[in-house]
C-alpha positions in Angstrom: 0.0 0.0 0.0 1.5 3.3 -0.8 1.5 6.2 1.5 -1.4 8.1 0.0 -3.5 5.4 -0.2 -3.0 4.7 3.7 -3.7 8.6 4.6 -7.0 8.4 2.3 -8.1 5.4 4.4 -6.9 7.1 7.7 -8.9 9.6 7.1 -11.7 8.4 5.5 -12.2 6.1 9.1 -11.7 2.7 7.3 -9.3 0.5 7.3 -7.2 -0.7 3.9 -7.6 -4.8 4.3 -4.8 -6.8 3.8 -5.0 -10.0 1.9 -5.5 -13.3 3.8 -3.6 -15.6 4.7 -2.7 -18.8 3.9 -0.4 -21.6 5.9 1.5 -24.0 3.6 3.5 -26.6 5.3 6.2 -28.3 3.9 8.7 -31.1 4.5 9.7 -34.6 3.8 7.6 -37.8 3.8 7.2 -39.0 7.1 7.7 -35.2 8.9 4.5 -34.9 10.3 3.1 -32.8 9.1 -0.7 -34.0 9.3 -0.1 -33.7 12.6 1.0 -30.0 12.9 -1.2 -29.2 10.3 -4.5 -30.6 12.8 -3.1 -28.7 15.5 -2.6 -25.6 14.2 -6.1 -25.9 12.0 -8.3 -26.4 15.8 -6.1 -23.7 17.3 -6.8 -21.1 14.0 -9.5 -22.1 13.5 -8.2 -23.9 9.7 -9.0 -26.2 6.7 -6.7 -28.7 5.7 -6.1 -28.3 1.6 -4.3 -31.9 1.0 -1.0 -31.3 -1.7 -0.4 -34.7 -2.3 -0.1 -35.8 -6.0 -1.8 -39.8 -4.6 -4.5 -38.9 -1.8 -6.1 -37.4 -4.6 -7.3 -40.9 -5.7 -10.2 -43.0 -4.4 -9.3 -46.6 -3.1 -5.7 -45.8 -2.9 -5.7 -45.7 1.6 -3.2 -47.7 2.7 0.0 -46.5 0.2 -1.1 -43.2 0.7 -0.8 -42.1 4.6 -3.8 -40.1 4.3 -5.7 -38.5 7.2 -7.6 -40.9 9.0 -11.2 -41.0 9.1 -11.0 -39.5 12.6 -8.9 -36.4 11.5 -11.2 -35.7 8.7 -13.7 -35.7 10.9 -12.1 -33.2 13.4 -11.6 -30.6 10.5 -12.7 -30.1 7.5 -10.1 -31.4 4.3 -9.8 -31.0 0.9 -8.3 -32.4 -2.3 -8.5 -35.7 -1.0 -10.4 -38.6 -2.6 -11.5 -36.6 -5.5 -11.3 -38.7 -8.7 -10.7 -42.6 -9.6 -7.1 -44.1 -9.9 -8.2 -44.3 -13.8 -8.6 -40.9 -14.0 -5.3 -38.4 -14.7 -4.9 -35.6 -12.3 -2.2 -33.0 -13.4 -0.4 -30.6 -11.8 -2.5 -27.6 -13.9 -6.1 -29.7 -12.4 -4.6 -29.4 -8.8 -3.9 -25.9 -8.9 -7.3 -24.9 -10.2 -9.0 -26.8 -7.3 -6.4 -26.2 -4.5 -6.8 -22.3 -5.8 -10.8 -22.7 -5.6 -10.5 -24.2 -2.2 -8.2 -21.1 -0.9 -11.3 -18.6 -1.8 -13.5 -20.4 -0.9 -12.1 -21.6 2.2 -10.8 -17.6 3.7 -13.8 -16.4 1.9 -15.7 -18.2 4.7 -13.3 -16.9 7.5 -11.2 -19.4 7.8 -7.8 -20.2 7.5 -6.5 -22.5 4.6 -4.1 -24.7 5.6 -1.9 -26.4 2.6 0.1 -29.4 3.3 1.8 -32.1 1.4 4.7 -33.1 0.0 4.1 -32.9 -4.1 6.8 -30.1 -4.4 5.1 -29.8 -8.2 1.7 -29.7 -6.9 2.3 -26.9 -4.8 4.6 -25.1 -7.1 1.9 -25.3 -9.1 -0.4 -23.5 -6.8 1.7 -21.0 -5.7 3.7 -20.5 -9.2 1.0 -21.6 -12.0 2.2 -23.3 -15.2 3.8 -21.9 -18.3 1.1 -22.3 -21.0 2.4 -24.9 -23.2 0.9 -26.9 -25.9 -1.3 -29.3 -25.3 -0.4 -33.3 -24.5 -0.3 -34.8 -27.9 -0.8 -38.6 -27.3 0.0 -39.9 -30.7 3.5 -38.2 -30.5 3.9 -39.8 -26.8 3.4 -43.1 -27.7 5.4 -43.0 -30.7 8.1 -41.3 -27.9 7.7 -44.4 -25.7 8.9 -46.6 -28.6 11.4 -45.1 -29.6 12.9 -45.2 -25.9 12.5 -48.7 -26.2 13.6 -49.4 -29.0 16.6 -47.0 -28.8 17.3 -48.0 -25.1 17.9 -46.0 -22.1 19.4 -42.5 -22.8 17.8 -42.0 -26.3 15.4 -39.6 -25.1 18.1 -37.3 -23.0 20.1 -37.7 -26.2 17.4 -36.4 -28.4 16.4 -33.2 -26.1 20.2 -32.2 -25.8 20.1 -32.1 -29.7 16.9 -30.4 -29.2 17.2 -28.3 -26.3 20.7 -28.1 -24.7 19.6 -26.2 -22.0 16.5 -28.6 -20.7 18.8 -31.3 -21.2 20.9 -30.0 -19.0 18.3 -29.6 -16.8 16.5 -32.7 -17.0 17.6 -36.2 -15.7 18.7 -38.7 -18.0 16.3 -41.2 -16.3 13.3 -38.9 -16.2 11.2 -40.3 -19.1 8.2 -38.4 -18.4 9.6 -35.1 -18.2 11.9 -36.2 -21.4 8.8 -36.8 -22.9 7.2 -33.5 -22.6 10.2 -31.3 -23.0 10.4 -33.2 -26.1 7.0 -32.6 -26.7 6.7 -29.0 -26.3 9.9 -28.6 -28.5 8.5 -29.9 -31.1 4.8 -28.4 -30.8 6.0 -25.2 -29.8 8.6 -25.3 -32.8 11.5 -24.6 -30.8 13.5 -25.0 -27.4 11.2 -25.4 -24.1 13.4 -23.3 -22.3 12.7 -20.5 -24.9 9.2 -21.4 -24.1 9.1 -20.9 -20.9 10.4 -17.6 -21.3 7.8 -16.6 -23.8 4.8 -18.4 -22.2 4.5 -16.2 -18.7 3.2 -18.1 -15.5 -0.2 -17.2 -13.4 1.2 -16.8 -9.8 -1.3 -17.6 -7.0 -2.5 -13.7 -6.0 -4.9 -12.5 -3.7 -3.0 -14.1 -0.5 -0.4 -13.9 1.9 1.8 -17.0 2.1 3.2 -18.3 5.1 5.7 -21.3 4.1 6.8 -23.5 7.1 9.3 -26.0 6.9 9.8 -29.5 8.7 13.4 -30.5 9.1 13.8 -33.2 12.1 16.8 -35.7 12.5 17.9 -37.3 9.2 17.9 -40.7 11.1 15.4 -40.8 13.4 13.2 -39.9 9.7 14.1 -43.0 8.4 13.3 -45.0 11.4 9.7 -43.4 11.5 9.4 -44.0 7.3 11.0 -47.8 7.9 8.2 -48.3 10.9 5.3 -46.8 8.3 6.3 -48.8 5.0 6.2 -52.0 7.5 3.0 -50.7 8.9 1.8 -50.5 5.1 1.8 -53.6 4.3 1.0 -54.9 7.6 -2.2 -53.4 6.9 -3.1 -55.4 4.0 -1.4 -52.8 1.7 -0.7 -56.2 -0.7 -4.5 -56.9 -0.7 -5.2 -53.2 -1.2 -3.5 -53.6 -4.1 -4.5 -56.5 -6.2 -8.1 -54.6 -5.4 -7.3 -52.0 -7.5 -5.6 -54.0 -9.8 -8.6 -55.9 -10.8 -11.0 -52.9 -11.0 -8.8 -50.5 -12.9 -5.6 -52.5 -14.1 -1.9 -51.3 -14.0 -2.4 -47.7 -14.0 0.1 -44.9 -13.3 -1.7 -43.8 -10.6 -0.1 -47.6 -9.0 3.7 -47.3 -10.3 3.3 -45.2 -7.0 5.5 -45.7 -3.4 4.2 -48.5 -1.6 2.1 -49.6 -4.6 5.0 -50.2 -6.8 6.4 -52.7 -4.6 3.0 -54.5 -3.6 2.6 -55.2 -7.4 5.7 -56.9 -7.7 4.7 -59.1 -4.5 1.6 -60.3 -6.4 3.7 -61.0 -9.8 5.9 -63.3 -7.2 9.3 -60.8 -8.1 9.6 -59.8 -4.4 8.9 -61.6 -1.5 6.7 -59.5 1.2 9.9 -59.0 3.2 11.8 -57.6 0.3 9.0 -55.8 -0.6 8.8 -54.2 2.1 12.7 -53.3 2.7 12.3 -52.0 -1.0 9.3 -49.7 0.0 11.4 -49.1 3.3 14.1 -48.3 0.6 12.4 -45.5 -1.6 10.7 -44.0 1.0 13.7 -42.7 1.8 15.5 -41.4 -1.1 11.9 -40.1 -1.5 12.3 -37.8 1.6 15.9 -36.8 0.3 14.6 -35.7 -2.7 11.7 -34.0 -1.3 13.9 -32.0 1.1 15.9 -31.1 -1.7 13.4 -29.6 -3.8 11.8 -27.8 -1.0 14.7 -26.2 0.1 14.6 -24.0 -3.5 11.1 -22.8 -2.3 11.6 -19.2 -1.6 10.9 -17.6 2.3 10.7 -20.8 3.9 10.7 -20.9 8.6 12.7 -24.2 9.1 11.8 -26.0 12.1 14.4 -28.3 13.0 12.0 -31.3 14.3 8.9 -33.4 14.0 5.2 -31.7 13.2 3.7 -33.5 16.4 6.4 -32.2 19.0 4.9 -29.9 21.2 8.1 -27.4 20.4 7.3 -27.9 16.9 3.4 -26.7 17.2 4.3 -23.9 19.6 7.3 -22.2 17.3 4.5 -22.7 13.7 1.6 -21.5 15.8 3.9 -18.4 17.1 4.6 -18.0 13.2 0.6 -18.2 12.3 -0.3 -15.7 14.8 2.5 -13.2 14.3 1.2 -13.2 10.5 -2.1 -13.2 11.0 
C-alpha cells in the first residue's frame, strides 16, 4: 500500500484490508506434518487443503498415509479422494482446485491450511504453469517406442540435440519429463526453455503466504518411514492392491511408493519381506529428494524437528499468529 492510499483510508475512518492468509506446510515424507497441520487448523480455527499428488485418488488408503477418518472428521479437508485411480490428475487440475478451495475456504473466515509433500503440486499452486501446448498422445506413444527401442538415454540424447539447456536440466532417467520437454519442443517449434520464457506463469495472488518448513533428525526420519512402510503392508497394503488392480488394471496412478512394490509381491518378483525393505528403501531417497526440492522454495521458517512435538506446534503457531 502506498503512502497516500493509507492517509486516504486514515482519514476516510476505514481501514485498507490486507489479503488473507494462507499456511502452507512443507517437508519430507514421514515429517509430520498432518499432525501440525491438525493442530494448528483447531487452534486457528483452519482447513486442511491436501498437496499430495496420490491422496487425490479414491481406493488408494493404505499406500497413501492419508488423514484418518478420525482427522477428517475433526476438521474439515480438501483435495483428498476426489477422482478414480483411472482418471489423470495434473499438476495444472490441482492448482485450479487447491486455488478454488483457498477462496472459498478464507472467503468463509477461515484459515487455509496447505500441506503435502508434491513439491510440483504446490509449485503449481503458488507458481502456475507456463502455457504450453497441449499433450499430444499420438507423439507420446510413438516417444515411448522409440525409448524402447533406442534403449535408455535416447530420449536425453534427443532433447540435448533439441534443447541443450533442458537437457541440462533434466535427468537422464526422467522419461516423463523427457517426454514433454520433447513434446513441447516440437509443438512449440523450438526450445522449451525458450518457451518458458515466452509463455509467462499465473502466480497464486490474492494471498499472503506463510511457508513453514519440517526438518527433524535425518535418522530418526528414516526409522519413522522404515516403521510406516512396515505398517503399510501390515495393513493389507498387498491386498489393497491386487483390489485395484482388478478394477482398474496397471495404472500410473499404481507405479506409485508403496504400490510399486506390492505389485511386484503379487507377480511373485519380491517376497513380502523384500517388498517391504524396498518400499522401506524408496521412502527414503523419496524424503531426500523432497527436502531437496523444498529447500529452492523461496521464504521458507525451518523447524528443525517433527510436526507432532509440542516445540514444533508452539514455534509454527507463534509463526501463524505473528502473521495473521
Amino acid at each position: 500500500m502506498d503512502i497516500s492510499a493509507g492517509v486516504v483510508a486514515a482519514l476516510s475512518g476505514t481501514a485498507v484490508e490486507a489479503d488473507p492468509l494462507a499456511v502452507l506446510l512443507l517437508g519430507p515424507t514421514g515429517s509430520g506434518k498432518t499432525a501440525l497441520s491438525m493442530a494448528l487448523g483447531e487452534r486457528f480455527g483452519g482447513e486442511i487443503v491436501s498437496c499430495d499428488s496420490v491422496a487425490v485418488y479414491l481406493g488408494m488408503e493404505l499406500g497413501t498415509a492419508k488423514p484418518t477418518a478420525e482427522e477428517r472428521a475433526r476438521l474439515p479437508h480438501h483435495l483428498i479422494d476426489v477422482t478414480e485411480p483411472d482418471q489423470p490428475f495434473t499438476a495444472g487440475a490441482y492448482s485450479r482446485a487447491a486455488r478454488a478451495a483457498l477462496r472459498e475456504i478464507a472467503g468463509r473466515g477461515k484459515l487455509p491450511i496447505v500441506t503435502g509433500g508434491t513439491g510440483l503440486y504446490l509449485r503449481a499452486l503458488t507458481e502456475g504453469l507456463f502455457a504450453g501446448p497441449e499433450r499430444q498422445q499420438e507423439l507420446r506413444a510413438r516417444l515411448e517406442r522409440s525409448r524402447q527401442r533406442h534403449g535408455e538415454g535416447w530420449l536425453h540424447r534427443l532433447l540435448g540435440r533439441l534443447d541443450p539447456a533442458s537437457a541440462v536440466r533434466i535427468h537422464t532417467n526422467d522419461t516423463p519429463k523427457l517426454i514433454r520437454a520433447i513434446e513441447v519442443c516440437l509443438a512449440g517449434r523450438g526450445p522449451m526453455s525458450l518457451v518458458l520464457g515466452t509463455n509467462g506463469r499465473d502466480p497464486l495472488t490474492g494471498f499472503r503466504l506463510l511457508r513453514i518448513g519440517l526438518n527433524p533428525p535425518r535418522q530418526q526420519l528414516y526409522e519413522r518411514l522404515n516403521q510406516r512402510a512396515a505398517a503399510m503392508f501390515a495393513a493389507g497394503l498387498v491386498e489393497e492392491t491386487g483390489g485395484l488392480l482388478e478394477r482398474f488394471g496397471p495404472v500410473k496412478a499404481l507405479d506409485s511408493l508403496g504400490y510399486r512394490q506390492a505389485i511386484s509381491v503379487l507377480a511373485g518378483s519380491l517376497s513380502q519381506e523384500a517388498g517391504i525393505a524396498a518400499a522401506q528403501q524408496g521412502h527414503r531417497n523419496y524424503a531426500k529428494r523432497q527436502l531437496t526440492w523444498f529447500r529452492r522454495e523461496p521464504d521458507v521458517v525451518w523447524i528443525e524437528g517433527f510436526g507432532d512435538e509440542a516445540e514444533t506446534v508452539r514455534v509454527a503457531a507463534e509463526l501463524v499468529q505473528d502473521n495473521l
